[in-house]
C-alpha positions in Angstrom: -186.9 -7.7 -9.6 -186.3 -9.6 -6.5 -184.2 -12.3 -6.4 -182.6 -14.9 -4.1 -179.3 -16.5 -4.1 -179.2 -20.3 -2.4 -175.1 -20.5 -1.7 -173.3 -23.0 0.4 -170.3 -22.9 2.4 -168.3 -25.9 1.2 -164.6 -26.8 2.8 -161.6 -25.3 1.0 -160.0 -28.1 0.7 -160.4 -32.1 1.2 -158.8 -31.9 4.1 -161.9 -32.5 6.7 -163.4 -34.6 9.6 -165.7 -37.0 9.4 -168.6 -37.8 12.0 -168.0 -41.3 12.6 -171.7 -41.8 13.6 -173.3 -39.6 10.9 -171.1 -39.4 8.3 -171.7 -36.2 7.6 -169.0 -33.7 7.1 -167.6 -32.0 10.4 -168.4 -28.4 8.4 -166.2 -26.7 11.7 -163.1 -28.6 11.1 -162.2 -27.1 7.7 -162.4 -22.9 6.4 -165.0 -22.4 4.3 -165.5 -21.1 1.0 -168.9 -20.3 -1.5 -169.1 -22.7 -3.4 -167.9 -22.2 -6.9 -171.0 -22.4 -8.6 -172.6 -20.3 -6.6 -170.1 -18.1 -7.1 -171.7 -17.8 -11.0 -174.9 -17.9 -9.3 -174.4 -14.9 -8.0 -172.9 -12.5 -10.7 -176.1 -13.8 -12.7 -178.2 -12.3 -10.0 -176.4 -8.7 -9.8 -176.0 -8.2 -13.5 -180.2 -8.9 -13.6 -180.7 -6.6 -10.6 -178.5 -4.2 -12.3 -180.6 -4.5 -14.8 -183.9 -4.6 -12.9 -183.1 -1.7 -10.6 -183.8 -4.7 -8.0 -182.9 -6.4 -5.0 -180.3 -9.5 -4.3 -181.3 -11.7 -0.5 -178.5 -14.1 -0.1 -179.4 -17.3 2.0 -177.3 -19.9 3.5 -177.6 -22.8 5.7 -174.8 -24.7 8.2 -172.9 -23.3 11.1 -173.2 -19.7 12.6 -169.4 -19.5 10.6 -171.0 -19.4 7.1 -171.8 -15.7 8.2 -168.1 -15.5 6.4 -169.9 -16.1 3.2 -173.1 -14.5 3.4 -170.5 -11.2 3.8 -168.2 -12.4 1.0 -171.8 -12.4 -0.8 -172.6 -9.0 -0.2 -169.0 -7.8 -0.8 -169.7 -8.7 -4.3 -173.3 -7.0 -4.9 -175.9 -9.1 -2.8 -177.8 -6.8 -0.6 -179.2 -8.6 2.4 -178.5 -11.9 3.6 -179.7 -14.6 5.9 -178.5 -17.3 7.6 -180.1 -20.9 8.4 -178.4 -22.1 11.7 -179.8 -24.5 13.8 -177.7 -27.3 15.6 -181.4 -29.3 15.3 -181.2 -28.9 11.2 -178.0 -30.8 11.4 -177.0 -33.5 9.2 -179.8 -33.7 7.3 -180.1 -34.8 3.6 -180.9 -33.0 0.7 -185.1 -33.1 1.0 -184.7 -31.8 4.7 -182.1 -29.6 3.3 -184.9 -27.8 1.4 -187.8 -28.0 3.1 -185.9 -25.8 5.9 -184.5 -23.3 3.1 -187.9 -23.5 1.8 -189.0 -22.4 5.1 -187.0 -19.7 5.4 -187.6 -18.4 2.3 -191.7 -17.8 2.7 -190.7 -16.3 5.8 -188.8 -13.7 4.6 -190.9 -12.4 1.9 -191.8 -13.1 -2.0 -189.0 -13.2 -4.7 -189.6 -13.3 -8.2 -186.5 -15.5 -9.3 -184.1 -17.4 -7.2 -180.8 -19.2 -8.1 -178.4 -21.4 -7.1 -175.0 -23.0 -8.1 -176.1 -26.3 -9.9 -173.9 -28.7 -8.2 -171.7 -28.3 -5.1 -168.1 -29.2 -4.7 -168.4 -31.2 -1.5 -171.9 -33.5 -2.0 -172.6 -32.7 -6.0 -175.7 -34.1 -5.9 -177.6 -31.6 -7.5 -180.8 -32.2 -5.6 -181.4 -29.3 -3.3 -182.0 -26.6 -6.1 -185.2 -28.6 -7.7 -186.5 -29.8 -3.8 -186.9 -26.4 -3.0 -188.5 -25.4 -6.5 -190.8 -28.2 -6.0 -191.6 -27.6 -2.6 -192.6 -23.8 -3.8 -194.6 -24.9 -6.8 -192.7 -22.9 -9.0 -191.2 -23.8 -12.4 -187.6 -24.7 -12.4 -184.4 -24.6 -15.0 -181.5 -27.0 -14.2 -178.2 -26.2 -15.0 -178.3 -22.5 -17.4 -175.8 -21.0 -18.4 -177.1 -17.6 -18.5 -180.2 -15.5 -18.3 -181.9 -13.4 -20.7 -184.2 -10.7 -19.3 -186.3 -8.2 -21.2 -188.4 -5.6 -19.1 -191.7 -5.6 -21.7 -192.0 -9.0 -20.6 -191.5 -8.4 -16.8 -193.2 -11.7 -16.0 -191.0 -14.2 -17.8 -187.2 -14.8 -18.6 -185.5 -16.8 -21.2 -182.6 -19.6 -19.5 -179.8 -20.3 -22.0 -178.8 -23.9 -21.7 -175.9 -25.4 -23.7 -177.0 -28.9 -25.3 -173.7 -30.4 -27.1 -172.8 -27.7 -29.7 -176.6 -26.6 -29.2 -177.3 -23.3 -27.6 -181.0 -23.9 -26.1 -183.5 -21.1 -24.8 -186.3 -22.1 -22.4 -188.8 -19.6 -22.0 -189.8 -19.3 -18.0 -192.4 -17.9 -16.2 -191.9 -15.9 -13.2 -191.8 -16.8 -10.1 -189.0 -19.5 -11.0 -186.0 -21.4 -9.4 -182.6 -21.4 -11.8 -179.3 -23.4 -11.3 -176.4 -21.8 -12.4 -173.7 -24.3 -13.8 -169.7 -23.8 -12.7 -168.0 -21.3 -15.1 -170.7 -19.8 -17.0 -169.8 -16.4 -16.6 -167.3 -14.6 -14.6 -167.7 -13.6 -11.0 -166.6 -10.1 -10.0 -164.0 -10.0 -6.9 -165.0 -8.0 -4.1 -162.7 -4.7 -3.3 -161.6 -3.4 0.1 -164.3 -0.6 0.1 -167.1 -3.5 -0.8 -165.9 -5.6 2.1 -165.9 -3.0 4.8 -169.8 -2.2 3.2 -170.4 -6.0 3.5 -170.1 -5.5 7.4 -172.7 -3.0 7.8 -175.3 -4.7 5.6 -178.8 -6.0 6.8 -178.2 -10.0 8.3 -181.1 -12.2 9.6 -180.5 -14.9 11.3 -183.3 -17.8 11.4 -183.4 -20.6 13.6 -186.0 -23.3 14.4 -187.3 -20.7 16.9 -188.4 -18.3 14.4 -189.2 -21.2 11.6 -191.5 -23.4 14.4 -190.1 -26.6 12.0 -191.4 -30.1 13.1 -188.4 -31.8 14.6 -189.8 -34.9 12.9 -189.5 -33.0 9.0 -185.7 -32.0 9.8 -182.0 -32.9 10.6 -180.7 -36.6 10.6 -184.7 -37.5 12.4 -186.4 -35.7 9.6 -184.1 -37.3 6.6 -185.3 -40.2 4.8 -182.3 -41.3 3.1 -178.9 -42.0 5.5 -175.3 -42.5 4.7 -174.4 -45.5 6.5 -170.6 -45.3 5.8 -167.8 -43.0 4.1 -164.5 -43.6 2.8 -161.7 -42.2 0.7 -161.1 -43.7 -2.6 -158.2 -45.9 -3.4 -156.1 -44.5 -5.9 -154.4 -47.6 -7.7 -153.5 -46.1 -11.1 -150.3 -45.9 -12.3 -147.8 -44.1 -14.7 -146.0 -45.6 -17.0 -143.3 -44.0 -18.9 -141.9 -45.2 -22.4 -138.5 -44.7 -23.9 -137.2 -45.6 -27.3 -138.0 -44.4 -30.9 -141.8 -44.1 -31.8 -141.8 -47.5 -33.7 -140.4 -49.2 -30.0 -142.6 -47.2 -28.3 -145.8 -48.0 -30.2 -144.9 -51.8 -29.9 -144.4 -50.8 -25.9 -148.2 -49.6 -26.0 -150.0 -52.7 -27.7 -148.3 -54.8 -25.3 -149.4 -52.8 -22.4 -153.1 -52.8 -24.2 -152.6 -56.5 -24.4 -151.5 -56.7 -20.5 -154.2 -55.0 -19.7 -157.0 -56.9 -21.9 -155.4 -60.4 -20.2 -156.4 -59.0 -16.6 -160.2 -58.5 -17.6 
């Protein structure tokens, strides 16, 4: 089987610039990190190419520096990878987002499955993983927790979903495009001898030279939704801490609920 990964590089922390003009995240100012669901995203792909006797492609788009990830990728399994840089796909939303990683992906060759983390710790929107599904024309699965494969039935998979206290199986046709949800499984950790492999493993690296993208389809031009401010939340709850024996502090409670009821 041959699958694709979608990962992102996301900022380790919150601690990260701001375009004033854009809005968008200064991706250079910050390290970066795969995101954590991607993380899950990919373990799911190398236990089914462990399985499949197949092949894992790891993509990513941002700043030549996500090549960091796309190696931390392949330290854990991936085999290839390739990187979406382009200072013209730049601040683009999520539907230019995936028309370019849509792109790229028919450029490289034909995958059977492909998977992604289901949201992302610095935009969580969600979006990206069922544009680029849609774009392909290819059935897609939103947030699974796992994947059920059986090789007399080479051209379909079952995607576990949780539903409440419900476990849910969704039968799939192949080709298809899964998102992975945070914390479904647990992600190996790359060793010392699979890092120093990672560095000798097969990159690509695509811009819009090799992809020939209309500047008009991609980046801030080519987005059709714009953030036209950002700002960090006021935090203006407060702790409050009770003394006295249960009976005083349960009368301290109903007249805090009170308080509270009187502002509204």
């Amino acid at each position: 089987m041959n699958i694709a990964v979608l990962i992102k590089q996301v900022p380790v922390s919150n601690n990260v610039s701001v375009d004033p003009e854009t809005h968008a995240l200064v991706r250079g100012s910050s390290e970066g990190m795969i995101n954590p669901a991607d993380l899950n995203a990919i373990e799911e792909a190398i236990r089914l190419k462990e399985k499949t006797n197949g092949e894992v492609v790891v993509f990513t788009m941002g700043p030549p520096d996500a090549e960091k990830s796309l190696r931390d990728a392949m330290a854990m399994g991936c085999d290839k990878s390739c990187i979406i840089t382009d200072r013209a796909f730049a601040a683009g939303d999520t539907i230019a987002t995936a028309k370019v990683i849509v792109k790229a992906i028919q450029k490289y060759g034909k995958f059977d499955l492909l998977l992604c983390g289901a949201l992302s710790s610095d935009g969580a929107t969600g979006q990206v993983g069922a544009m680029v599904a849609e774009y392909l024309s290819i059935p897609h699965v939103a947030e699974i927790q796992g994947i059920e494969y059986n090789p007399d039935e080479s051209c379909r998979i079952n995607a576990v979903k949780k539903y409440k206290n419900t476990i849910v199986k969704l039968q799939c046709e192949l080709p298809a495009l899964v998102t992975v949800c945070f914390g479904s499984n647990e992600p190996r950790l790359a060793t010392l001898r699979t890092k120093r492999g990672a560095k000798n493993k097969p990159m690509d690296v695509y811009t819009n030279k090799e992809l020939s993208m209309c500047t008009s389809d991609i980046g801030l031009t080519g987005s059709p939704t714009v953030v036209t401010d950002s700002y960090a939340p006021e935090h203006t709850k407060k702790a409050e801490i009770l003394v006295g024996t249960p009976k005083e502090m349960a009368k301290q409670i109903i007249e805090l609920i009170e308080n509270e009821k009187g502002k509204n």
